[in-house]
Every structure is written in structure tokens, then in C-alpha cells.
C-alpha positions in Angstrom: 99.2 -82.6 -73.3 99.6 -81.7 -70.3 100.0 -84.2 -66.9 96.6 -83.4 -66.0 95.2 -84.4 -69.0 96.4 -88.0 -68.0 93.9 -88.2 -64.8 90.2 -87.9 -64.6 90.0 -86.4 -68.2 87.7 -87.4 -71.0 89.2 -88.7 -74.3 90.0 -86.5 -77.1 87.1 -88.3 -79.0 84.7 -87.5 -76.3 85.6 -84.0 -76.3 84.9 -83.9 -79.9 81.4 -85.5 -79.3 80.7 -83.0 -76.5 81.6 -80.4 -78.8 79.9 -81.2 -82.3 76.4 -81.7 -80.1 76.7 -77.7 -79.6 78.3 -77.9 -76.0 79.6 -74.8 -74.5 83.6 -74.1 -73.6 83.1 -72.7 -69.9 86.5 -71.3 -69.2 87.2 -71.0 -64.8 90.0 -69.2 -64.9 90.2 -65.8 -63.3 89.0 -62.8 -65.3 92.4 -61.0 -65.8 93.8 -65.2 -67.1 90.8 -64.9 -69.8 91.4 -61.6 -70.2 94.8 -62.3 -71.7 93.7 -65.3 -74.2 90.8 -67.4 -74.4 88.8 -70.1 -76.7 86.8 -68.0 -79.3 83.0 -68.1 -78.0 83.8 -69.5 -74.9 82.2 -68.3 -71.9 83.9 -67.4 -68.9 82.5 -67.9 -65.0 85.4 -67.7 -62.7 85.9 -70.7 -60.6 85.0 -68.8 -57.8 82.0 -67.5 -59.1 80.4 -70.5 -60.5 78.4 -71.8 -57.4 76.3 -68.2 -57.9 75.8 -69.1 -61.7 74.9 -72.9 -60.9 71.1 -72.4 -61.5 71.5 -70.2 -64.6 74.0 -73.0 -66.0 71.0 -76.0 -65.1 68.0 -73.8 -67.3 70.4 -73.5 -69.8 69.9 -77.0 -70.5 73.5 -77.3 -72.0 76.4 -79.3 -71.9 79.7 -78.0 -71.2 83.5 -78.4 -72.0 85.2 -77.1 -68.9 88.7 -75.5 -68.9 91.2 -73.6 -67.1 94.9 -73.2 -67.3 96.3 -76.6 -66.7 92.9 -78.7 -65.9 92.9 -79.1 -62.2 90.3 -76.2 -62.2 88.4 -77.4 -64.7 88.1 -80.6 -62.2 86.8 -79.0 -59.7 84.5 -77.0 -61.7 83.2 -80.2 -63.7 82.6 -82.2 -60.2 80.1 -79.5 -58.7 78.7 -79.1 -62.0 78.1 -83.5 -62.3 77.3 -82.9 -58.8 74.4 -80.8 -59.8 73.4 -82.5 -62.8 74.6 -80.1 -65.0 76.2 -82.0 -68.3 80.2 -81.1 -68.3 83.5 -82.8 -68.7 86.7 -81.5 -68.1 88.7 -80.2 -71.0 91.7 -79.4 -69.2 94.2 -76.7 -70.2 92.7 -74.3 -72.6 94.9 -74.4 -74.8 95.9 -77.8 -75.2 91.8 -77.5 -75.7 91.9 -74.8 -78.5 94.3 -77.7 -80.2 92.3 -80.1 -80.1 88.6 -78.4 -80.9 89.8 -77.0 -84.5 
């Protein structure tokens, strides 16, 4: 686990939850980060990228796991997505994630 698991994050358990209701792993990092590992089936929107994508996100009607390298990423990302009523907690580092969504 890493340090920024220990702030702001949502218990193992409730990543768990999030996850056996069918959310979606939304990984932020940048494409050539993905590009060299990622969460099977996750979907990746750049951090940078995701206020372009917030309306196709909302009619998705889904809830997502957010992640990122380390998890301060994923903060960001999960706050404009709350922000915007879009469903999402923050997963943290992806793979500390991966561990934990076997």
C-alpha cells in the first residue's frame, strides 16, 4: 500500500463493493504509462483528457474505480468526476489495485 492509499481513499471493502456491482477501472495515467501495463478491461482516459469525456462518462450511467500510478491522480480525477455526479472512488495506484481486485 502505498502512502496515498492512507488519505482520502476508500476501504479495501468498498473497493470490492464498487467492483462486484460492475463498476469500471478508469485508469488516468498518460497513454505511453498504460501503454506499458494496465488493469485487464480497464479503460483508460488520460487525466488530461477527462474533462472532454465528462458527459460520455455521466450517459454511461456507471460507476467507476479510478487509478493512476500512485493515487494522487486518481484524486483529482475522482473529485471532478463527484463533482459532476458521476459515481467514482479513488483506487489509488493501479497496481496495488490489480492486488486487491483478484
Amino acid at each position: 500500500m502505498g502512502i496515498f492509499n492512507l488519505f482520502g481513499n476508500k476501504s479495501d471493502q468498498n473497493i470490492l463493493e464498487y467492483k462486484s456491482k460492475g463498476a469500471i477501472i478508469l485508469d488516468v495515467r498518460t497513454r505511453q504509462e498504460y501503454n506499458t501495463g494496465a488493469i485487464k478491461g480497464s479503460r483508460h482516459i488520460a487525466l488530461q483528457d477527462l474533462p472532454n469525456q465528462l458527459l460520455a462518462l455521466k450517459k454511461s450511467n456507471k460507476s467507476f474505480i479510478v487509478c493512476c500510478a500512485s493515487g494522487i491522480r486518481s484524486g483529482r480525477a475522482t473529485k471532478l468526476l463527484n463533482s459532476k455526479n458521476i459515481d467514482a472512488i479513488n483506487g489509488g495506484g493501479w497496481q496495488s489495485l490489480a492486488c486487491k481486485i483478484k
